[in-house]
Each structure stands twice: as structure tokens, then as C-alpha cells.
C-alpha positions as CSV (number, residue, x, y, z in Angstrom):
1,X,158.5,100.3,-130.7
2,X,156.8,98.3,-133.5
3,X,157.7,100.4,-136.3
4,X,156.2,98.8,-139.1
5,X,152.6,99.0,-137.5
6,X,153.2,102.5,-137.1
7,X,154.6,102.8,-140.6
8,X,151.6,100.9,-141.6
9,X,149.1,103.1,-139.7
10,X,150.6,106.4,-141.1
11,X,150.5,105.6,-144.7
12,X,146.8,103.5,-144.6
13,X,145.1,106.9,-142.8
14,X,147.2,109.3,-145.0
15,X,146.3,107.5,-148.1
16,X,142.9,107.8,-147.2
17,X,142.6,111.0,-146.6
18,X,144.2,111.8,-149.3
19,X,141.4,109.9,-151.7
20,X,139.3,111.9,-149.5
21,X,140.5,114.9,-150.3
22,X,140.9,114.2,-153.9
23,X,137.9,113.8,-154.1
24,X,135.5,116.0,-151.8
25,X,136.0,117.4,-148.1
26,X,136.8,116.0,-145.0
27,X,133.7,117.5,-143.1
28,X,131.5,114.9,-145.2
29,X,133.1,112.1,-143.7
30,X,132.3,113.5,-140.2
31,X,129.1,112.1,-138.9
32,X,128.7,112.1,-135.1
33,X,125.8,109.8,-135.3
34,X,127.2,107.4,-137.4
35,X,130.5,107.4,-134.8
36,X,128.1,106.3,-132.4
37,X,126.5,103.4,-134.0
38,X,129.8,102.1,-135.1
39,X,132.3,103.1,-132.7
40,X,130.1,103.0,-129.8
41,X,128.0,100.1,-130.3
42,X,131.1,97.9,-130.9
43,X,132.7,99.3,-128.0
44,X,129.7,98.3,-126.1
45,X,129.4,95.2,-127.5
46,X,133.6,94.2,-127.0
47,X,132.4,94.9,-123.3
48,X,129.8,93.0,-123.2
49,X,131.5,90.1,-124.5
50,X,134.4,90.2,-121.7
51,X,134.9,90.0,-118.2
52,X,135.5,93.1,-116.4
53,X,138.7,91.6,-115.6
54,X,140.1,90.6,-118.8
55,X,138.9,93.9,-119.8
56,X,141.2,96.0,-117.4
57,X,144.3,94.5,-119.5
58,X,143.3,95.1,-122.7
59,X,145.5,98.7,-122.4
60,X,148.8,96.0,-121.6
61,X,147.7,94.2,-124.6
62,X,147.8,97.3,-126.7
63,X,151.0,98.2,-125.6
64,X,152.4,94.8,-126.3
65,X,151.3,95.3,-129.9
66,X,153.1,98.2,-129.9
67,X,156.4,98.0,-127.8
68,X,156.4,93.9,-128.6
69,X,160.0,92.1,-126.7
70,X,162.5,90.9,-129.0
71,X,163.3,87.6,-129.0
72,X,166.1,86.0,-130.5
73,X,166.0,82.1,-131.3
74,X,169.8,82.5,-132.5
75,X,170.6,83.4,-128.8
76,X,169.0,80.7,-127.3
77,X,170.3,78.2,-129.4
78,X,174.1,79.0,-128.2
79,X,172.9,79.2,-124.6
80,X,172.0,75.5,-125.4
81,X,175.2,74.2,-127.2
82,X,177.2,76.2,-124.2
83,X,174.7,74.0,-121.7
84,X,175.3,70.9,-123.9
85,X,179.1,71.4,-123.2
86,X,179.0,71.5,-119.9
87,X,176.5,68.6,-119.5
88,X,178.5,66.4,-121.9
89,X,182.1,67.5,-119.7
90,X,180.2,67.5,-116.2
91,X,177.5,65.7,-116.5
92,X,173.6,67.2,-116.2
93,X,174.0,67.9,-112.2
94,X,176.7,70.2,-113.4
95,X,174.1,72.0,-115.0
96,X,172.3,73.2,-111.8
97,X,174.2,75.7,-111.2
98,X,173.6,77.4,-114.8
99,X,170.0,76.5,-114.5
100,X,170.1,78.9,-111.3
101,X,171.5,81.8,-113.3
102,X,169.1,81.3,-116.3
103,X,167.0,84.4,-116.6
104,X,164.4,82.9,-119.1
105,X,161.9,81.1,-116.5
106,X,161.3,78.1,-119.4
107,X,164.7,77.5,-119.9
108,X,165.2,77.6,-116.2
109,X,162.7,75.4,-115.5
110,X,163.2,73.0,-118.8
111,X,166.9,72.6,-117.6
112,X,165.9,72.0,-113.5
113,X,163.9,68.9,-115.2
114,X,166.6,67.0,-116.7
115,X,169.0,68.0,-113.7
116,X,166.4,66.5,-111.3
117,X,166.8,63.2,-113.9
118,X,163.2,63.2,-114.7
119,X,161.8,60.6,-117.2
120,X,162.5,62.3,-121.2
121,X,158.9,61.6,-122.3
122,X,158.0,63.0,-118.9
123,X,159.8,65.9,-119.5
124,X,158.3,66.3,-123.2
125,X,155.2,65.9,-122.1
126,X,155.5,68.9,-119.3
127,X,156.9,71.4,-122.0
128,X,154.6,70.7,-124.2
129,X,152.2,71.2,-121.5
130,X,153.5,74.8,-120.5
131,X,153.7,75.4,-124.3
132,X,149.9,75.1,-124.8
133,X,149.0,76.6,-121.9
134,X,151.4,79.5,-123.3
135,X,149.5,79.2,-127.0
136,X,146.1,79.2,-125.4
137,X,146.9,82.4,-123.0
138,X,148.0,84.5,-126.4
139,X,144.6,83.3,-128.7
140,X,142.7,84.7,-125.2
141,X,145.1,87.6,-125.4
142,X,144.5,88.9,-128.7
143,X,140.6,88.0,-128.7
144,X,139.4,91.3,-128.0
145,X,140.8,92.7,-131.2
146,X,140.1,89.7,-133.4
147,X,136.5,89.7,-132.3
148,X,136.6,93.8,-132.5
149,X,137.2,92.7,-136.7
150,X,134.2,91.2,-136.8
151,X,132.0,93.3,-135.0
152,X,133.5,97.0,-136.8
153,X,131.7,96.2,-139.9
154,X,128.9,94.7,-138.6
155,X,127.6,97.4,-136.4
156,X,128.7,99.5,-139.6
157,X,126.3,98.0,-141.8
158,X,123.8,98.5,-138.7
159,X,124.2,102.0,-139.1
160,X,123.6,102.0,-142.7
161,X,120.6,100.2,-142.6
162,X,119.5,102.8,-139.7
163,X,120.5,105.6,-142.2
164,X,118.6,104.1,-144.9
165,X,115.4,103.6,-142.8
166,X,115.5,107.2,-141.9
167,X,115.4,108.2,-145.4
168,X,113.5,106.3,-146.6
169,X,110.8,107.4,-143.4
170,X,111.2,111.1,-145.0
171,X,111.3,110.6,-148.3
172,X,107.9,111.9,-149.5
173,X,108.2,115.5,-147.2
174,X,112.1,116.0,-148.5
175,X,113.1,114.0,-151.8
176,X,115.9,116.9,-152.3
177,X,117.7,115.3,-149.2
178,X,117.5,111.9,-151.0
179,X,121.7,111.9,-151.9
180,X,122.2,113.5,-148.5
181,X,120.9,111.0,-146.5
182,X,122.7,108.0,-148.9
183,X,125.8,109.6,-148.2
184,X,125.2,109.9,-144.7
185,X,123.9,106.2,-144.4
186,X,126.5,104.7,-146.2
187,X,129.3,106.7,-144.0
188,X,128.7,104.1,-141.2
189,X,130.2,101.3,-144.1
190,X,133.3,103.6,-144.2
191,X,133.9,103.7,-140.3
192,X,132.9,100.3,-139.9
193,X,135.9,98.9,-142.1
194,X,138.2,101.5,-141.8
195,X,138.6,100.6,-137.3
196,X,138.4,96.8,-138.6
197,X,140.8,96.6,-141.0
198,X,143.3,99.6,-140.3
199,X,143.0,99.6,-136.4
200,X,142.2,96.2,-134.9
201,X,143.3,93.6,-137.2
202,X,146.9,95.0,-137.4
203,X,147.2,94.7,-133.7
204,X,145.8,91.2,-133.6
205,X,148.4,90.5,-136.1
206,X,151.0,92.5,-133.9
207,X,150.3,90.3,-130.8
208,X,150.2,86.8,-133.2
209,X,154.0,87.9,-134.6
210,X,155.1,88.4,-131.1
211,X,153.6,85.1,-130.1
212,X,155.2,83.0,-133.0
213,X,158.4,84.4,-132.3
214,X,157.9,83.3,-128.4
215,X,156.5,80.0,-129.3
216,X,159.7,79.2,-131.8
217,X,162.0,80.0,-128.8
218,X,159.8,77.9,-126.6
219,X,160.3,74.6,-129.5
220,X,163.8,75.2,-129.6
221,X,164.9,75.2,-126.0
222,X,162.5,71.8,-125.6
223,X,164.4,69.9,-128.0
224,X,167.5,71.7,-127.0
225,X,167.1,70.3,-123.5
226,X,165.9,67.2,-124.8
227,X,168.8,66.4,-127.1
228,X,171.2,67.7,-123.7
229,X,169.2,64.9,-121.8
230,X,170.2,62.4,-124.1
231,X,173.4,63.0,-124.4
232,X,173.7,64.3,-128.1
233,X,176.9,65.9,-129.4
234,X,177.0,70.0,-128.7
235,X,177.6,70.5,-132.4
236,X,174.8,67.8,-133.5
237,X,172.2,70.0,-130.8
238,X,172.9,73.4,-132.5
239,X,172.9,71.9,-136.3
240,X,169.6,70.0,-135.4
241,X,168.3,73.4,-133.6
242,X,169.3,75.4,-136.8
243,X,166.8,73.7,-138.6
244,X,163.8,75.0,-137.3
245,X,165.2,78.5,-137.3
246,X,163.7,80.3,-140.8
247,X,165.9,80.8,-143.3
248,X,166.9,84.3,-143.2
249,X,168.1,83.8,-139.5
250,X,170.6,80.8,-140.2
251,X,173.8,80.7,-140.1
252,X,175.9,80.9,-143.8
253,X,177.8,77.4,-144.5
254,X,180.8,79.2,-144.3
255,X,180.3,80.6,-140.6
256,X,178.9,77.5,-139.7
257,X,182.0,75.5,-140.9
């Protein structure tokens, strides 16, 4: 489970219901028709924006978010220098075999290139193919909570300005209810950002880690199986491989040496 977006969820709803409380009740942030406006009109404006299809795996999406896979660049990269070895030793149709017991389908497929002695800019210019198709299948992914963002506050400050005009309209028949109906307009503001910026824009962020740590993997087994292609030294492949890894995931000097 992602537990940082659940540790993030508890404490940004506890702390505001805490200032809530701190300050006033929680019935006066309950407004059933301000719920609608927001809550509702977005809802019914993220459907109207997507296919019925893409709609029906926005649930898989959320669960991605929340139960995101694990992937391990550091793994890969000794998968490749153990490839490398046997390449270098057996040459790349030695490599077949491996590539048939590779359970990632890119590195499976990446390796079944060079074995097959495909051109290397041919073979670059394939993965970086299946790599954009890969980035452009994740932005479509996570587009029903990014555009959710955007549309939260904005159907919140169309319920405010609904609230307002309804005051307003009764103003002169009950100017006691004046600081009621404020409160009540300006509730739809609350709702508005509090689903946009606590609910949906932490699980568009969710979905974009998980993608960046997919897309990493993706860069390293392409130069990986490049580098194999031409030949490179194992240990020259996993120094040059180490690179793009972020710095809290490399290896120490020592452990390296």
C-alpha cells in the first residue's frame, strides 16, 4: 500500500477538522446543496469529458495510486551486467535462452532485438518508441484526476456565486440571514479546494511517482541492452547504468570497489 498518501490523507483531513473544531462545529460545514454543486457537478462534468470506456478503469487507476508496484532500477541493472556476461562469454545468441526466461516483457523484448542482430539505431529507435507509447498511456492514465484539480474549485466557486445570488435575491425580506447565507455560499470554496488539493491531486501525483520509477527502469534496460549490443565491458555497463540511478539508490565506493 502507498503509505505516505494514506499518511498524507490522515493528517490533511484531521488537521482540518481540527481548525474546524477549534474554531466552530462541524454541522456548519455540512451543506447538502453545496455537495451537489461541487461534488456533483464535477463528477458530472469528469464524465462528460471521458469516454465511457476510459471511464470504467478509472477504479484500476485508483487502486494503482494506492497499491502502486515496486520497481527496483538496482535489480535490473544486475540482471543486465549478468546478461552482459554471458553475451561477452557466448556471444548475443547465447542470450536467447535468458531472453525466454525474462519475466519483464521490455526486457524480454529489448533483449529478443539484439539476439535477432537487429540494426543498434534500429533497436534505439524501437525502445524509444515503446517508451513514448508507455509515457503517453500514463499522462492519459492519470488525466481524470489532473483535470478533476481543475474543475473542484471551479464548480466551487460556481456554488458560491449561486449562494451569493440567492442572498442577495432575499436580502430586503430577511437581512438577519445576511451572515448565514455568506457562510453558506462561501462553503462551496471550502469543498471545492479541499477534493482538489487533498483528494485528487495526491493521486495524480501517486500515479506520476509510479510512472517515473517505470520509465527509469525502462531508460536503463535500453542502454543496458544497447551497451550488451555493442559489446561493452560488464563492469563498464553497470558503472555507466549507475549513473542514471539517483543518488540515494547507488552503490557506496567501497561496495562498488
Amino acid at each position: 500500500m502507498n503509505i505516505s498518501l494514506i499518511i498524507g490523507w490522515v493528517m490533511a483531513f484531521g488537521l482540518v477538522i481540527f481548525g474546524i473544531y477549534d474554531g466552530g462545529s462541524i454541522s456548519s460545514f455540512i451543506e447538502i446543496a453545496s455537495l451537489a454543486i461541487t461534488v456533483g457537478g464535477t463528477i458530472a462534468c469528469l464524465i462528460a469529458s471521458f469516454p465511457l470506456s476510459y471511464l470504467a478503469g478509472v477504479p484500476k487507476k485508483f487502486a494503482m495510486a494506492l497499491f502502486p508496484k515496486k520497481y527496483k532500477p538496482e535489480k535490473y541493472i544486475d540482471e543486465i551486467v549478468e546478461y552482459a556476461k554471458i553475451a561477452r562469454g557466448r556471444g548475443l545468441l547465447a542470450l536467447e535462452e535468458s531472453a525466454n526466461n525474462c519475466k519483464d516483457p521490455f526486457m524480454k523484448s529489448a533483449l529478443m532485438l539484439i539476439v535477432d542482430a537487429n540494426d543498434a539505431d534500429k533497436v534505439r529507435g524501437m525502445l524509444d518508441d515503446a517508451i513514448s507509447f508507455m509515457v503517453e498511456r500514463h499522462e492519459n492514465g492519470r488525466a481524470f484526476f489532473e483535470k478533476g484539480v481543475g474543475i473542484f474549485p471551479a464548480f466551487g466557486m460556481l456554488g458560491t456565486l449561486v449562494g451569493l445570488v440567492n442572498m442577495l435575491a432575499t436580502m430586503d425580506s430577511n437581512p438577519d440571514g445576511l451572515a448565514g447565507g455568506m457562510a453558506t455560499a462561501l462553503i462551496t470554496t471550502f469543498y471545492g479546494s479541499l477534493f482538489a488539493n487533498v483528494l485528487f491531486a495526491p493521486l495524480a501525483s501517486a500515479l506520476k511517482n509510479t510512472h517515473e520509477d517505470e520509465l527509469l527502469c525502462m531508460q536503463i534496460i535500453e542502454e543496458g541492452v544497447l551497451a550488451i549490443a555493442a559489446g561493452s565491458n560488464p563492469r563498464y555497463i553497470q558503472e555507466k547504468l549507475e549513473f542514471m540511478l539517483p543518488k540515494n539508490k547507488k552503490k557506496s565506493d567501497g561496495g562498488s570497489k
